[in-house]
C-alpha positions in Angstrom: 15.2 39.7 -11.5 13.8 39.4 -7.8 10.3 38.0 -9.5 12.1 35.6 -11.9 14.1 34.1 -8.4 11.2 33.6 -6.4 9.2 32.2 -9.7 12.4 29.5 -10.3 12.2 28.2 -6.2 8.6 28.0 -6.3 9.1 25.3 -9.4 12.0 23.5 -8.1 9.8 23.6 -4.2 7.1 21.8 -6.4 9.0 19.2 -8.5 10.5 18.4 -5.1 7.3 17.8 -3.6 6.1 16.0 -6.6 9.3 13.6 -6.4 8.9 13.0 -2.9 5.1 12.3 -3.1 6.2 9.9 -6.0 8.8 8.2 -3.7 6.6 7.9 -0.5 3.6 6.2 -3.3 6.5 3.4 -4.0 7.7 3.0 -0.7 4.6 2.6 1.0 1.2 0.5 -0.5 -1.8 2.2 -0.2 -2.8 1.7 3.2 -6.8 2.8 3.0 -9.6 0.2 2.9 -10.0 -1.7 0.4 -12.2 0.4 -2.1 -9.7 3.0 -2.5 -6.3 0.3 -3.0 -4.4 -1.7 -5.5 -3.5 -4.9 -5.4 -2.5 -8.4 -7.2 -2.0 -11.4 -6.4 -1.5 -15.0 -8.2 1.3 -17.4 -7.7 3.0 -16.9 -4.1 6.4 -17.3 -5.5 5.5 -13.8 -6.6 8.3 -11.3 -5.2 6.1 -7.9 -6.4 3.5 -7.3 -3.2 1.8 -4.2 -1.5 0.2 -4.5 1.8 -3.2 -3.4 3.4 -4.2 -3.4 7.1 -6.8 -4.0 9.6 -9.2 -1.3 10.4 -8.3 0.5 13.8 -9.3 3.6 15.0 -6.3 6.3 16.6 -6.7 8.1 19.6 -7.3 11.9 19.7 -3.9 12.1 19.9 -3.1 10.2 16.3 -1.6 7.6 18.0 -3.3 3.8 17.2 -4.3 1.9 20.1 -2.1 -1.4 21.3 -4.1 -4.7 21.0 -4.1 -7.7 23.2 -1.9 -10.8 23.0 -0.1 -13.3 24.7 3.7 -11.7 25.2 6.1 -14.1 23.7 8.2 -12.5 26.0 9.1 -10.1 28.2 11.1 -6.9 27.2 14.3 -5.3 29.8 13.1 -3.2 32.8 12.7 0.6 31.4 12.1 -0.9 27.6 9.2 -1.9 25.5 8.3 -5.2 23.2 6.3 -4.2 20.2 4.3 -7.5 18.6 2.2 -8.4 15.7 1.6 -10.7 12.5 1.3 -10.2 8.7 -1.0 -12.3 6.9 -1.6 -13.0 2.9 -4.6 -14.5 1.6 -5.9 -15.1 5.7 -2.7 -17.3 6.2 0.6 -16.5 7.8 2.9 -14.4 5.5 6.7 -15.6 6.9 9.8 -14.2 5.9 8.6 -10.1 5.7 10.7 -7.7 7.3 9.5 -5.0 10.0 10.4 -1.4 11.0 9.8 0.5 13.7 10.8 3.9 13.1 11.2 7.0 15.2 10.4 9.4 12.8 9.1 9.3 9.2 8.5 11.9 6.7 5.5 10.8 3.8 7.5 13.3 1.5 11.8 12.8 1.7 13.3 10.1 3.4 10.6 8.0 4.8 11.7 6.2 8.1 14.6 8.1 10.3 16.2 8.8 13.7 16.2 5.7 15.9 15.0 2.2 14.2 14.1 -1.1 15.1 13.7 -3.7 12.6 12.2 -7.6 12.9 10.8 -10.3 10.5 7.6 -12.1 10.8 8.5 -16.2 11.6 6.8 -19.1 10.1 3.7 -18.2 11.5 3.9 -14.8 10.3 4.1 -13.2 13.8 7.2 -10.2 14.4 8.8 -9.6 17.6 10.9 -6.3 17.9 12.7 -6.0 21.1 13.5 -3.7 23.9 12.4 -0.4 22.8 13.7 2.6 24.5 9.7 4.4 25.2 7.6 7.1 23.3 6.3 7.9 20.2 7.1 6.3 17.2 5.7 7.8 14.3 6.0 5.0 11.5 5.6 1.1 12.3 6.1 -0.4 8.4 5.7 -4.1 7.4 7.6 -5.0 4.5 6.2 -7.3 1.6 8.5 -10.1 0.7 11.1 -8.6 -1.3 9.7 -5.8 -2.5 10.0 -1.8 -2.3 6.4 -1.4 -0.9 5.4 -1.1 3.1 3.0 -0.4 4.7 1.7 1.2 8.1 0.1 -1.5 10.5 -2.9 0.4 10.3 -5.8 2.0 7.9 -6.8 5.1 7.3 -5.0 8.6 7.3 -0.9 7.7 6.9 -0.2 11.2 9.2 -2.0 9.5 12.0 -0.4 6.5 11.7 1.7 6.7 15.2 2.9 4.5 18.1 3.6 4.9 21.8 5.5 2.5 23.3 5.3 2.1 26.9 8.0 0.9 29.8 7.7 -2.7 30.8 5.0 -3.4 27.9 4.1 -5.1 24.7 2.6 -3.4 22.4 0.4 -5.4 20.4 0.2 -3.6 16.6 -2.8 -4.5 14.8 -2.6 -7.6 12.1 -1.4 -6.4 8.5 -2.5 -8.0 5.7 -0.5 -8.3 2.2 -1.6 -8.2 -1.2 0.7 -9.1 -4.2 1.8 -7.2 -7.9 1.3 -10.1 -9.8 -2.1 -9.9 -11.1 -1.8 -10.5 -15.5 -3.6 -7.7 -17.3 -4.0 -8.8 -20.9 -5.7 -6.1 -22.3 -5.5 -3.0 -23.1 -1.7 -3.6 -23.6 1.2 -1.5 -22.1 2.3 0.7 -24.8 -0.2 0.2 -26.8 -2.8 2.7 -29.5 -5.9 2.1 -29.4 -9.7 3.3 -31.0 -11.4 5.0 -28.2 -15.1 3.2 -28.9 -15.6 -0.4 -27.2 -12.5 -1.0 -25.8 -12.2 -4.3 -23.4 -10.6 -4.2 -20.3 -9.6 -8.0 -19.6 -7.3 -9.9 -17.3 -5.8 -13.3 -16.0 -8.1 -14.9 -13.1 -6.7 -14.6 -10.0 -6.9 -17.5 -7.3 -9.3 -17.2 -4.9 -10.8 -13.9 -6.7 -14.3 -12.9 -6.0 -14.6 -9.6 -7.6 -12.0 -7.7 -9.8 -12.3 -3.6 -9.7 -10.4 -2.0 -12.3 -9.6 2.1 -12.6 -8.5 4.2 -15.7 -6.7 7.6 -14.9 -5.8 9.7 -17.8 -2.7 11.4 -18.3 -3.5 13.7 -20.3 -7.6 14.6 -21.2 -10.3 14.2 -19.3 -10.7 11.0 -16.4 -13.8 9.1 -17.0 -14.7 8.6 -13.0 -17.5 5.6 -14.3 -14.2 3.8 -14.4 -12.5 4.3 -11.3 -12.7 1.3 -9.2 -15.1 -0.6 -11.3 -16.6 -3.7 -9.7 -16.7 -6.4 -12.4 -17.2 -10.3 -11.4 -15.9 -11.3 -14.4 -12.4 -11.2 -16.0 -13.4 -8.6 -18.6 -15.5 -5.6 -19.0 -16.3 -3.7 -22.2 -16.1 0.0 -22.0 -19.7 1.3 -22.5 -18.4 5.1 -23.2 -15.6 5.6 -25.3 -12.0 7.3 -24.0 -11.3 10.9 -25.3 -8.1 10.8 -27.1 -4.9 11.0 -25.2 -2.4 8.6 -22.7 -4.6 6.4 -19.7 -3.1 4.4 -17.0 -4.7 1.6 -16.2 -4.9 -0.6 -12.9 -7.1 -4.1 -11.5 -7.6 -5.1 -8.1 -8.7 -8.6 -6.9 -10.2 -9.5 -4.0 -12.1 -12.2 -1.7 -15.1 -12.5 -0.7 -14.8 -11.1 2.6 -13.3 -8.2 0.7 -9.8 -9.0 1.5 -7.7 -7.2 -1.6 -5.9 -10.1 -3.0 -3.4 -8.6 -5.7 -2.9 -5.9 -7.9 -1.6 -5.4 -11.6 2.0 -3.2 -12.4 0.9 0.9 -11.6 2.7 1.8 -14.7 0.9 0.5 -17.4 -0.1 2.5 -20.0 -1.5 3.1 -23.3 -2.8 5.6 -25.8 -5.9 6.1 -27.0 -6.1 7.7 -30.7 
């Protein structure tokens, strides 16, 4: 009886973990460079968006560096100013709310204790105000309308931290959004398919250099020759067939410069027969 208990909180431990990792992948965009995100873009009435930032590297102690700025102004004796901008497509993304959060757990609940929230102005810069000192473990930017943040920083989320000093601005480093809206037309959601020669093809995106596309199987085996895929065109024909069984399937845009652009919908799926 004793075996079967401790067998039943072990599973309900793990769905709950599952659920919460599930949650913190919604609530936050992925926040590594830009070979291992998702992204779309396309019309910039588009209210679907994730976010990706500038490369900075934390101190030993996890915490990421303050920049340097011009101080739009001043924060009360005793408090802190934190300061930054959010970009889209290298111009000013206005209108996109931030949070600066005291604590924040990547598993239940995401941001907590004491908070701070701003939105960027027209020139996509953020001011948040008079902020009592320490560590701050989660600074998030917001995209648009959207369920998705992000950490104004790259790399490892857990290291993502903030120390806000007395009688200082803290400069974050620039965050830079990428939209949900890129059109995937093929394979299509919901669809069964043959497993031999199948086309991977999408909408072009404006201002799209380079596509990278990645299949994940559900169930099966994952082909890693397609996960993220560089293709310069808006197509790509499958050169090994897909074992039977469900895929998920995801496309990435980006500049140039390598600046991720958009991303298609994360839940599109489709059977292979």
């Amino acid at each position: 009886m004793r075996l079967r208990s401790e067998t039943l909180l072990t599973l309900i431990f793990v769905l709950a973990l599952l659920i919460g990792c599930k949650s913190f992948e919604k609530l936050t965009a992925n926040n590594a460079t830009n070979s291992n995100t998702n992204a779309k873009a396309g019309s910039s009435t588009s209210t679907s968006a994730n976010t990706e930032s500038a490369d900075v590297e934390p101190n030993e102690d996890g915490t990421i560096p303050s920049g340097t700025g011009t101080e739009k102004e001043k924060p009360a004796a005793g408090k802190g100013n934190v300061q930054g901008k959010a970009f889209f497509n290298e111009k000013p993304a206005a209108g996109v709310d931030v949070k600066l959060c005291k604590t924040f757990n990547q598993f239940f609940g995401g941001c907590g204790g004491e908070t701070f929230t701003a939105k960027t102005d027209e020139n996509g810069e953020y001011l948040i105000k008079n902020v009592p000192p320490g560590v701050y473990e989660g600074l998030t930017v917001r995209v648009f309308n959207t369920p998705y943040y992000v950490f104004a920083t790259s790399g490892i989320i857990s290291a993502a931290k903030y120390e806000i000093a007395a009688d200082k601005t803290y400069f974050a480093p620039d965050s830079h959004l990428f939209k949900n809206d890129l059109k995937l037309v093929s394979p299509k959601a919901g669809s069964r398919i043959a497993g031999d020669g199948i086309e991977v093809k999408w909408e072009p995106y404006t201002d799209a250099a380079y596509y990278k596309f990645s299949i994940h199987a559900d169930t099966g085996e994952t082909e890693y020759d397609f996960i993220n895929k560089r293709v310069d065109d808006t197509s790509y024909v499958l050169d090994k067939p897909l074992k039977p069984g469900s895929y998920r399937i995801e496309v990435d845009a980006f500049t140039a410069n390598d600046r991720k652009l958009a991303q298609s919908s994360d839940d599109i799926k489709f059977t292979v027969k």
